[in-house]
C-alpha positions, 0 to 999 in steps of 0.5 A: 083861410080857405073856401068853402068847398061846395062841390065834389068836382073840386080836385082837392075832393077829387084826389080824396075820394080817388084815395078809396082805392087800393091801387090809388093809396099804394101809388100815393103812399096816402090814406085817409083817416076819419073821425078827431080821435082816430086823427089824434092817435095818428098824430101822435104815433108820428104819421104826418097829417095833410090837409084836414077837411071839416064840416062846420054844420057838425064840428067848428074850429074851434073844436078842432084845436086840439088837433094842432093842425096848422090852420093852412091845412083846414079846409070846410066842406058842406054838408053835401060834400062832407057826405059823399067823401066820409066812407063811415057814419058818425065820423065827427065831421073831419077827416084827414089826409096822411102820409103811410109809413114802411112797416118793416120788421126791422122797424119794430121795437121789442120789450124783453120778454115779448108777445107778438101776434102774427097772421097769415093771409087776413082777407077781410078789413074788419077781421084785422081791425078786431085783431088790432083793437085786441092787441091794443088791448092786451098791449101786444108788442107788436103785429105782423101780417104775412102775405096780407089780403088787405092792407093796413090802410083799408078805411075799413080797418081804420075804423074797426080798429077805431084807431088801433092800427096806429097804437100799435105796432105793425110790420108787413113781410113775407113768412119766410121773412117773419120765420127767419126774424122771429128765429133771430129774436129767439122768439118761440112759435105757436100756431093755431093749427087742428092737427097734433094740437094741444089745448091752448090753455095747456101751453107756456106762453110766460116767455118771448113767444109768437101766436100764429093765426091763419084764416078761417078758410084755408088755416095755416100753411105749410111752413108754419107748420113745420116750424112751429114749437108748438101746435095749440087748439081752441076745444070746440063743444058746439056743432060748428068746427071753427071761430072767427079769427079774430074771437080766436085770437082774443081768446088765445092772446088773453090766455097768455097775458093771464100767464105773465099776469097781465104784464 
């Protein structure tokens, strides 16, 4: 049974908001999760929880039970404290300390027709956490990011994935790396690209396939490009030349699962 905690000075507190950090997370291998659903879904991808910090003035015990955390690991916070280390509103009253996982690309696990989405450079956390609650949605088989921008465990992408980064499967690599994997699994590719394009809806996405999106700014690189099977384009009628990546992607994902009629 532990104490109450009351104040931020406390080291347990101390390393969890230590944890906000990026350079902090990389050098513990730890992230932090908010919210009972999203702690729900972690632990039952199979990432290992650590102590769970909870506050009784919105959620009790009791209502924590279903979590099956071993109640060495609850620790109550006051409403003060609770405060200053919940990143997001609305959070439920717990959050959760975690171990990270590698994702490798050798870790990801492919049905035999596969869709896989991959993105080049993603900057901004709430762009991929979008991009993986669409691909939760449209039961993508897996997600790979390229020289990232941001990593997976941004707070930020925990939360506008509301959970998703961990329904779905991710891998972290370079585009040489993807490139040579994506050719091993005989896995065609099409990228997003304005030059020599064809409409998105106009291409077979039926077989084992790769969606490719760059960022908004600078699109594709090269190498992409040139390996590409097919260039695709969303027609654009309005003023602006552009969409956010993450629309983008919605539209060109749902296009191929209506293909496979949503298999």
């Amino acid at each position: 049974m532990h104490f109450t905690i009351t104040s931020t000075q406390n080291p347990k507190v101390k390393n969890l908001l230590a944890l906000e950090k990026p350079r902090e997370r990389r050098k513990q291998c730890l992230f932090v999760v908010e919210g009972k659903k999203e702690i729900g879904l972690a632990l039952k991808a199979g990432y290992k929880i650590g102590n769970l910090f909870f506050c009784e003035d919105i959620i009790t015990r009791q209502e924590l039970g279903s979590l099956g955390a071993d109640d060495k690991l609850l620790i109550p916070v006051s409403k003060d404290v609770f405060d200053k280390i919940a990143v997001r509103e609305n959070s439920g009253g717990v959050l959760a300390v975690a171990e990270q996982k590698t994702h490798r690309l050798d870790e990801i696990k492919l049905k035999p027709n596969p869709l896989v989405l991959v993105l080049e450079s993603v900057e901004k956390p709430g762009n991929l956490g979008a991009i993986l609650r669409t691909a939760d949605a449209a039961g993508v088989d897996a997600v790979i990011i390229c020289d990232p921008q941001t990593d997976f465990y941004n707070p930020n992408v925990i939360r506008s994935s509301i959970g998703c980064l961990f329904t779905v499967q991710t891998a972290s690599a370079s585009t040489d790396d993807t490139l040579a994997w994506l050719r091993k699994n005989n896995i065609a590719v099409y990228c997003t690209y304005l030059k020599a394009s064809k409409p998105y809806h106009q291409i077979d996405y039926t077989k084992p396939c790769a969606i490719v999106m760059g960022t908004e700014a600078t699109g594709l690189s090269d190498a992409w490009v040139k390996a590409s099977t097919a260039n695709i384009i969303i027609p654009m009628q309005g003023v602006i030349d552009s969409m956010n990546v993450s629309t983008a992607t919605a539209v060109v994902v749902f296009e191929a699962k209506r293909q496979r009629n949503f298999i």
